[in-house]
FIVODREN-229890 format. One record per residue (C-alpha): residue in three letters; chain; x, y, z. Coordinates in steps of 0.05 Angstrom, whole numbers, plus 5000, padded with zeros to 4 digits. Layout:
BEGIN
   kollo   nunu      X      Y      Z
     ALA      A      X      Y      Z
...
REM end
This chain:
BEGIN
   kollo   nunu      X      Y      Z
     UNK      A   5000   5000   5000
     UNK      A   5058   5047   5018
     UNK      A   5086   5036   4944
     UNK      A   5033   5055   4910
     UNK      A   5031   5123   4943
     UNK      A   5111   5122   4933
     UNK      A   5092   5114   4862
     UNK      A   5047   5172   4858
     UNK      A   5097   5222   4894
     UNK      A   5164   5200   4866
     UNK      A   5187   5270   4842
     UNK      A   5173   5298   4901
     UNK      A   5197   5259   4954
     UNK      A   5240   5287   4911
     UNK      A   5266   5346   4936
     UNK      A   5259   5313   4981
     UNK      A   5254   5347   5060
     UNK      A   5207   5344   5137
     UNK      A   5182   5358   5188
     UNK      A   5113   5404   5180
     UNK      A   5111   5472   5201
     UNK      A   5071   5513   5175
     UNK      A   5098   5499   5098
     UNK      A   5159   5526   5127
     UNK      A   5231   5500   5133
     UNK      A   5259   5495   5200
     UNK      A   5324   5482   5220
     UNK      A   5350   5451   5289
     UNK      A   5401   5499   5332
     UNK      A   5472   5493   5301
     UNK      A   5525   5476   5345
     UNK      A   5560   5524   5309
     UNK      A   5549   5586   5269
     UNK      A   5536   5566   5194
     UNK      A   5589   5595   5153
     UNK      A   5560   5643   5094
     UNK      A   5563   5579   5052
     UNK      A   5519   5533   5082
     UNK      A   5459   5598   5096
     UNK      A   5471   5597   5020
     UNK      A   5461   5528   5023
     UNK      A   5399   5525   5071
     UNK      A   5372   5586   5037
     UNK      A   5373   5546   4971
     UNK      A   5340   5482   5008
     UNK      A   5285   5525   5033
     UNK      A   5269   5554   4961
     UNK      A   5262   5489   4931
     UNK      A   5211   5460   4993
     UNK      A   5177   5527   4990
     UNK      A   5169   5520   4912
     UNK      A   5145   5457   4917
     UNK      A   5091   5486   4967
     UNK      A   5079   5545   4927
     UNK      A   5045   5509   4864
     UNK      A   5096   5526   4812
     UNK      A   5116   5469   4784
     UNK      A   5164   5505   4732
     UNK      A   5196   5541   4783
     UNK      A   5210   5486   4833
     UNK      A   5240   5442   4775
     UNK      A   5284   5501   4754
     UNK      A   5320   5484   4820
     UNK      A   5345   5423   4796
     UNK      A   5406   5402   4745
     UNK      A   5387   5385   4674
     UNK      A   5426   5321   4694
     UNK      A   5390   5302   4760
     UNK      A   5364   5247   4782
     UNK      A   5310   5233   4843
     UNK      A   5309   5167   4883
     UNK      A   5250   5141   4925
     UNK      A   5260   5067   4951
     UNK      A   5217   5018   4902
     UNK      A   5213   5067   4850
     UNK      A   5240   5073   4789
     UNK      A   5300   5120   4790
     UNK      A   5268   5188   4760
     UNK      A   5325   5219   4711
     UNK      A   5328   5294   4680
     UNK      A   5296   5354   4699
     UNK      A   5239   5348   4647
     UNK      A   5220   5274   4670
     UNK      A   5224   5307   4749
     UNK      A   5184   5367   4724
     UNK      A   5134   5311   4688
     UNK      A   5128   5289   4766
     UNK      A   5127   5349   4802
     UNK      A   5066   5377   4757
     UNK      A   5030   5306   4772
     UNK      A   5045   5324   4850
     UNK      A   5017   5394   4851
     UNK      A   4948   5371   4819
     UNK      A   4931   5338   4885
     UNK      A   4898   5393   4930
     UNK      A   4923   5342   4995
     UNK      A   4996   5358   4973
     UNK      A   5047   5381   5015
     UNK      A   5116   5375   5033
     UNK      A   5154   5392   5089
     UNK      A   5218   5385   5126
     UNK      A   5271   5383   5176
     UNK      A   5342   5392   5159
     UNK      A   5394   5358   5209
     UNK      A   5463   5373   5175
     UNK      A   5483   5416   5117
     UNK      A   5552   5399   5092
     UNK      A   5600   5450   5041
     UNK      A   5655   5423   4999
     UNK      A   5722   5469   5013
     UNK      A   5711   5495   4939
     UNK      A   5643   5514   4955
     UNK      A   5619   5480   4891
     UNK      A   5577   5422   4919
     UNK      A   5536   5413   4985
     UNK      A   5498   5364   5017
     UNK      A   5431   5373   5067
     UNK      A   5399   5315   5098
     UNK      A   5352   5300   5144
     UNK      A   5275   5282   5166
     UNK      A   5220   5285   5097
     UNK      A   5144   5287   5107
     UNK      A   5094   5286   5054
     UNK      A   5022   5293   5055
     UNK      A   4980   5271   4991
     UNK      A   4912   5239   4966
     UNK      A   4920   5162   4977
     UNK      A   4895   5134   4915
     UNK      A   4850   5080   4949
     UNK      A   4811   5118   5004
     UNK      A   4820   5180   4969
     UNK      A   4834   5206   5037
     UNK      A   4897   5250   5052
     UNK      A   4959   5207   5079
     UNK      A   5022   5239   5105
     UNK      A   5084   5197   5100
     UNK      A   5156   5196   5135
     UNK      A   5218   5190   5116
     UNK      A   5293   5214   5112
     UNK      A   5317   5255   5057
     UNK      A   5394   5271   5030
     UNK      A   5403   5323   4978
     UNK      A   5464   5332   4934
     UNK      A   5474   5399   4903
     UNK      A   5522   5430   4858
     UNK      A   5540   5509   4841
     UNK      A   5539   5523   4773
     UNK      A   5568   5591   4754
     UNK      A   5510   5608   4716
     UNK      A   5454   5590   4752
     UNK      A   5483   5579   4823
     UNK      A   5461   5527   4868
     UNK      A   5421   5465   4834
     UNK      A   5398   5393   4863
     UNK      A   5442   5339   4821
     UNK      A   5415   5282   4862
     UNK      A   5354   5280   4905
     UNK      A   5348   5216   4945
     UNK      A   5303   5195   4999
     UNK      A   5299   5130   5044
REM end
């Protein structure tokens, strides 16, 4: 029953992110100060959760690579920003959908070209058997790269 609605929301688990609050992104107290970098970083993470909320499909797949790729456990790996865009527009058509999250670590490479967030996802959509709203858990790792161009975009969007 759980793959089924997998099926249904594999681009965007996507983006993949939890914990609910509001449609917001929250982040735990650092143990540190974040370096400019990684607010960058979490500033970029928030944008794509908040797209995702937002209803603009276009915009929220802008944030990823042209050569991404999204992976949800017992799915089909979901390649290319137009196939995740393909997805994202078939998430946003459910009025139940939502995403939220909780970031637990946000990593910068030295070069401050590529990054990594991960931590707790949580989805909410229309299961397609009751038709009654469902909200899902999970964890969530993104992998993102700075292009010089565009700036930060998602490369590889895994959850698990």
């Amino acid at each position: 029953m759980l793959r089924t609605g997998m099926r249904l929301l594999s681009p965007v688990l996507l983006a993949g992110c939890i914990v609910m609050q509001s449609g917001a992104a929250s982040a735990e107290a650092p143990t540190h100060m974040p370096s400019s970098s990684e607010q960058a970083v979490l500033a970029f993470e928030a944008e794509v959760m908040n797209s995702y909320n937002g209803g603009d499909a276009a915009l929220a797949a802008r944030h990823y690579a042209t050569d991404a790729f999204v992976f949800i456990p017992g799915q089909p790996v979901t390649r290319g920003r137009a196939s995740i865009a393909a997805n994202i527009v078939r998430f946003m058509q459910d009025a139940n959908f939502k995403l939220g999250y909780k970031n637990e670590r946000v990593s910068v490479a030295v070069s401050n070209d590529l990054a990594h967030t991960r931590g707790k996802l949580q989805v909410t959509y229309t299961d397609p058997k009751t038709r009654a709203a469902r909200t899902i858990t999970s964890n969530y790792l993104l992998v993102m790269r700075r292009d010089p161009q565009f700036g930060w975009q998602v490369v590889e969007d895994i959850s698990f």
